[in-house]
C-alpha positions as CSV (number, residue, x, y, z in Angstrom):
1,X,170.5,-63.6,36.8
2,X,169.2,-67.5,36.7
3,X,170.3,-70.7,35.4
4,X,167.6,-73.0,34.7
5,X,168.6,-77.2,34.3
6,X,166.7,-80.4,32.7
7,X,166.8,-83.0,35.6
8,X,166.7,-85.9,33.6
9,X,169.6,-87.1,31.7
10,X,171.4,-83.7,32.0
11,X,171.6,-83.4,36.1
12,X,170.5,-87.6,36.9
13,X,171.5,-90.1,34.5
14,X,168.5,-91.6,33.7
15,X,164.8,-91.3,33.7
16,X,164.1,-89.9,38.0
17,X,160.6,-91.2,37.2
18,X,161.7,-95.1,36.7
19,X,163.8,-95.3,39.8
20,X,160.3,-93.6,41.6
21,X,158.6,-96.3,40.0
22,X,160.9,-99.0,41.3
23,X,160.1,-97.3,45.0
24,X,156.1,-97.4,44.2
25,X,156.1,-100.7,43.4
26,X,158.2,-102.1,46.5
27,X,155.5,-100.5,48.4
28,X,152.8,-102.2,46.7
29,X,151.6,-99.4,44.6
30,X,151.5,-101.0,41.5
31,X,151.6,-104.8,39.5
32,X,154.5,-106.0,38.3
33,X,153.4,-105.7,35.2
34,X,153.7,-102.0,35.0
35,X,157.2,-102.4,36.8
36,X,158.5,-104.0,33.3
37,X,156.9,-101.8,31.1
38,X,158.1,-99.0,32.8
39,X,161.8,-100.5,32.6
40,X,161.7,-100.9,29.0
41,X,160.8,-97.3,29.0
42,X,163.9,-96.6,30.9
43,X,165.9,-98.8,28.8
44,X,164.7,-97.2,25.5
45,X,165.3,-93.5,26.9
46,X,168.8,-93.9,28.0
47,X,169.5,-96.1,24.5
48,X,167.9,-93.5,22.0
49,X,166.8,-90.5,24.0
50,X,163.1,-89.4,25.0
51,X,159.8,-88.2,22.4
52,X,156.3,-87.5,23.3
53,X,154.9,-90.3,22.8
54,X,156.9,-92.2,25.1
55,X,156.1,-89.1,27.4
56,X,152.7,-89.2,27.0
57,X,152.8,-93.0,28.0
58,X,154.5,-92.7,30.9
59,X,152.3,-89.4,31.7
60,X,149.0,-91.6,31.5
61,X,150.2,-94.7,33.0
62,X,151.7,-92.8,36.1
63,X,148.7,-90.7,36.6
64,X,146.3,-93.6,36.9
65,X,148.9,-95.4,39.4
66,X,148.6,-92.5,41.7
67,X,145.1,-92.0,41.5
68,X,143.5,-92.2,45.3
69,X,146.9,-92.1,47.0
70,X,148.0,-89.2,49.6
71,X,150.8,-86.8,48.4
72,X,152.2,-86.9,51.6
73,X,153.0,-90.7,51.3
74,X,154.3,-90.0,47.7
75,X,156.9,-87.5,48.6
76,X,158.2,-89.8,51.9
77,X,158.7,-92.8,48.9
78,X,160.2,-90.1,46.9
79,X,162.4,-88.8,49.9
80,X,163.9,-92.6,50.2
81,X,164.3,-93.1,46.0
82,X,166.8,-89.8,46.2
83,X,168.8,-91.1,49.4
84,X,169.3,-94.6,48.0
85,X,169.4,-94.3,44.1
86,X,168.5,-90.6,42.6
87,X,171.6,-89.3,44.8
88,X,173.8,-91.9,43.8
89,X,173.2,-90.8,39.9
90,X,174.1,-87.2,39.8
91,X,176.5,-86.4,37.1
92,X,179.4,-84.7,38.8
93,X,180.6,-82.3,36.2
94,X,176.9,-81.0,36.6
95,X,176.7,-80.8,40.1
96,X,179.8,-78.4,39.6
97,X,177.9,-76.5,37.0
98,X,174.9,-76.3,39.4
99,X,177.0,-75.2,42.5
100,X,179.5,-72.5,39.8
101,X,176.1,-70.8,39.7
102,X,174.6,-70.7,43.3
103,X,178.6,-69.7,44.3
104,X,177.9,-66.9,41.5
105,X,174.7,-65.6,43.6
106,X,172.5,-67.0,41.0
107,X,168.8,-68.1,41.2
108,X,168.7,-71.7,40.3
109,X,166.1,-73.4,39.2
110,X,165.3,-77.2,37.9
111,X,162.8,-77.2,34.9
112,X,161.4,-80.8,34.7
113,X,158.1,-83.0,33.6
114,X,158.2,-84.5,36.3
115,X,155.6,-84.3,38.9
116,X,156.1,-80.6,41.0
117,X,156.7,-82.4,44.3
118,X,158.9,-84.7,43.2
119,X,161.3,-81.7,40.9
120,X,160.6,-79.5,44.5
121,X,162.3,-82.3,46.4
122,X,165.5,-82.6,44.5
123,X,165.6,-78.7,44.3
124,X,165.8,-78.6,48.0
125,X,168.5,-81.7,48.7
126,X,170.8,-79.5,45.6
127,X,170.2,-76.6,47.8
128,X,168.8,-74.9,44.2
129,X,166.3,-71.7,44.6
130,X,163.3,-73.9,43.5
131,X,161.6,-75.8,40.6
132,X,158.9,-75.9,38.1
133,X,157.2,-79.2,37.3
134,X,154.3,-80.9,36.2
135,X,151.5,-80.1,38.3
136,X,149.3,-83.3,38.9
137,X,145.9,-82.6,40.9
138,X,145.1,-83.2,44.1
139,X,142.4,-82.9,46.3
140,X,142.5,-82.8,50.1
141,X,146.1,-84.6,49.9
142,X,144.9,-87.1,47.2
143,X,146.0,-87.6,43.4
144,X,143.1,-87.7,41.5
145,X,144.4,-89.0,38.2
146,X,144.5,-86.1,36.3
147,X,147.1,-83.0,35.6
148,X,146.3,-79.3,36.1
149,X,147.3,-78.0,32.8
150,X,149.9,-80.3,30.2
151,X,153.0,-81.7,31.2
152,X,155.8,-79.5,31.5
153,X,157.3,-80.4,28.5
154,X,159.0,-78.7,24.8
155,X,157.4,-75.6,24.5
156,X,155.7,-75.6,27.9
157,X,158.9,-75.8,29.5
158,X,159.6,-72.2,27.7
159,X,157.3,-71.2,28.4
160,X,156.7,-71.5,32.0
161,X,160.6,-70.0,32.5
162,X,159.2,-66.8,30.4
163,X,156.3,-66.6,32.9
164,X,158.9,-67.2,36.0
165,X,161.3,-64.4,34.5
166,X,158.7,-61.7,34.2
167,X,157.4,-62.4,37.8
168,X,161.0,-62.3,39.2
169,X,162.8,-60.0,37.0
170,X,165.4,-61.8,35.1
171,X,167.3,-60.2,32.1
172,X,166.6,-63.6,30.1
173,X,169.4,-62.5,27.8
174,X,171.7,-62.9,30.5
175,X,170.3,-66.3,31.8
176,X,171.7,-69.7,31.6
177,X,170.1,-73.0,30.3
178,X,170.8,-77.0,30.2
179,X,169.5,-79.4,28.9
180,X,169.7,-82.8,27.0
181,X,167.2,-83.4,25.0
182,X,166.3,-81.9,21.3
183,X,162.7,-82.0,23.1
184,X,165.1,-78.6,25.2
185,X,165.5,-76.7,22.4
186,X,162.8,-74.4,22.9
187,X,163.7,-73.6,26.4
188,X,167.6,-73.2,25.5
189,X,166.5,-71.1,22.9
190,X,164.8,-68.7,25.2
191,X,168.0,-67.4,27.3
192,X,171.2,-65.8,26.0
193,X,173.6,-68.6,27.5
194,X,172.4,-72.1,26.5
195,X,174.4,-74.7,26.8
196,X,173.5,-78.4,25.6
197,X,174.7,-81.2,28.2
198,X,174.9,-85.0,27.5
199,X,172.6,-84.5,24.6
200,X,171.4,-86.8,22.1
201,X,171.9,-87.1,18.7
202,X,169.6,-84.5,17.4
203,X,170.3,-81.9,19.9
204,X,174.1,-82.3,19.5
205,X,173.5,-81.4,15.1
206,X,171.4,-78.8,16.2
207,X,174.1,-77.2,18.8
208,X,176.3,-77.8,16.2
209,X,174.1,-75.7,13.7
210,X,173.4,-72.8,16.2
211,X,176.9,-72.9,17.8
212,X,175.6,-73.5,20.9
213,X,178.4,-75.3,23.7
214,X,177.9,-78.9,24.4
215,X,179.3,-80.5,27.5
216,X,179.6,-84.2,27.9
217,X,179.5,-85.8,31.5
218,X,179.1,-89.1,30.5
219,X,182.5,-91.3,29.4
220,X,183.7,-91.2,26.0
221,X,181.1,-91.5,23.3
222,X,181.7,-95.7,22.3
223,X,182.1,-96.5,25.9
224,X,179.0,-94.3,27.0
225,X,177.0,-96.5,24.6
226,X,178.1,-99.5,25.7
227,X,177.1,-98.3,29.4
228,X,174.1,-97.8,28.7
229,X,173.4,-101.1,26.5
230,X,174.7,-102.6,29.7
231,X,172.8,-100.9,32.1
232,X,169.7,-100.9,30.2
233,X,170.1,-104.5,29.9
234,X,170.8,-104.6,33.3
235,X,168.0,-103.0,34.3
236,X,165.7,-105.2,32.5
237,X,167.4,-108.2,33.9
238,X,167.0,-106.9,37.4
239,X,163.0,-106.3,36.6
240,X,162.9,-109.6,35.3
241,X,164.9,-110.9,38.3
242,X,162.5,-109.2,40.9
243,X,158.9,-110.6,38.9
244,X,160.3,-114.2,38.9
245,X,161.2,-114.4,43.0
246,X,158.1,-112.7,43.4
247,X,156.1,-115.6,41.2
248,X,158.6,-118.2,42.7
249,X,157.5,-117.5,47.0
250,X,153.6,-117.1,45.5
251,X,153.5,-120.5,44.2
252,X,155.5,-122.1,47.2
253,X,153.0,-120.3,49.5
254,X,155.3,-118.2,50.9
């Protein structure tokens, strides 16, 4: 038997790949510029959720960022965003759900967009059996801009668990599945225990519809959106914060 979890917003509140980007960019990966767009993309995930467009911008605007630099460098920035932010994020009612499961002597496995390295690295720190992500190419240790295949995403994600089932024998009518998106309905469609958590508004009607179980880890619904008007706003304020010392020190020559 296997469980299979969404990362973002159902195991990490928030989008993993912002709080990456925030590591990139303190190591001079990228321009400030992309550092604010990237934080409104934050900001209007945790407000109204994610869609593929907003995917498929963050897909092409990530893949040229990492274009020419060494996977090995990647995952030690990636190592550092999990110890000083991604870890500090984890919804706890989750983590139980997550550890219920490997206690149980089931596989575990983290079904995610984001890059393979990156969903492989938070596999390993939750102890989980292993993760499937978007592959992004590489050759001889260095991104090359593009992906092999599409992004792990919708369908895709289904898709890839049907694959993973067949080569490792799961009964996917006895399988477990999270998520939080309605962009997860596909792959909580494909196992005989789904289960919706944190979701947004159009994966909460469907549960609704379907009968599907919905957990919510976040506070109570009026506070939760409050939070995250606040730390959305937040986070843009910080952005904001970090491009205007940076523009301060260049004009005093610092």
């Amino acid at each position: 038997m296997a469980a299979f979890f969404d990362v973002d917003n159902t195991i990490i509140r928030g989008a993993s790949s912002f709080h990456l980007a925030v590591g990139l960019y303190r190591r001079g990966f990228f321009r400030k510029r992309d550092l604010v767009v990237f934080a409104w993309q934050q900001a209007r995930y945790l407000a109204f959720g994610e869609n593929r467009q907003q995917i498929d911008e963050v897909r092409s605007r990530a893949l040229e960022i990492m274009r020419g630099h060494s996977v090995a460098e990647v995952t030690a920035i990636a190592e550092d965003v999990y110890d000083e932010v991604l870890s500090l994020r984890i919804f706890p009612g989750t983590r139980e759900l997550l550890d219920a499961h490997l206690a149980a002597g089931h596989a575990v496995w983290l079904v995610t967009a984001t890059p393979m390295e990156i969903g492989t690295l938070i596999a390993r720190r939750l102890g989980t059996t292993g993760a499937l992500g978007t592959l992004a190419e590489h050759d001889e240790g260095f991104y090359t801009g593009r992906l092999v295949g599409d992004l792990l995403h919708g369908e895709a994600k289904a898709a890839a668990v049907r694959a993973l089932a067949q080569r490792e024998g799961y009964d996917l009518a006895r399988c477990h599945a999270y998520g939080d998106s309605t962009n997860d309905v596909a792959i909580l469609s494909t196992v005989g225990n789904p289960c919706a958590i944190n979701p947004d508004r159009r994966l909460r009607r469907h549960a609704a519809e379907v009968g599907w179980p919905v957990r919510e880890f976040r506070s109570r619904r009026r506070h939760a959106r409050q939070g995250v008007n606040a730390a959305s706003l937040a986070g843009l304020a910080w952005v904001a914060a970090v491009v205007a010392r940076s523009v301060r020190r260049r004009l005093r020559g610092d």
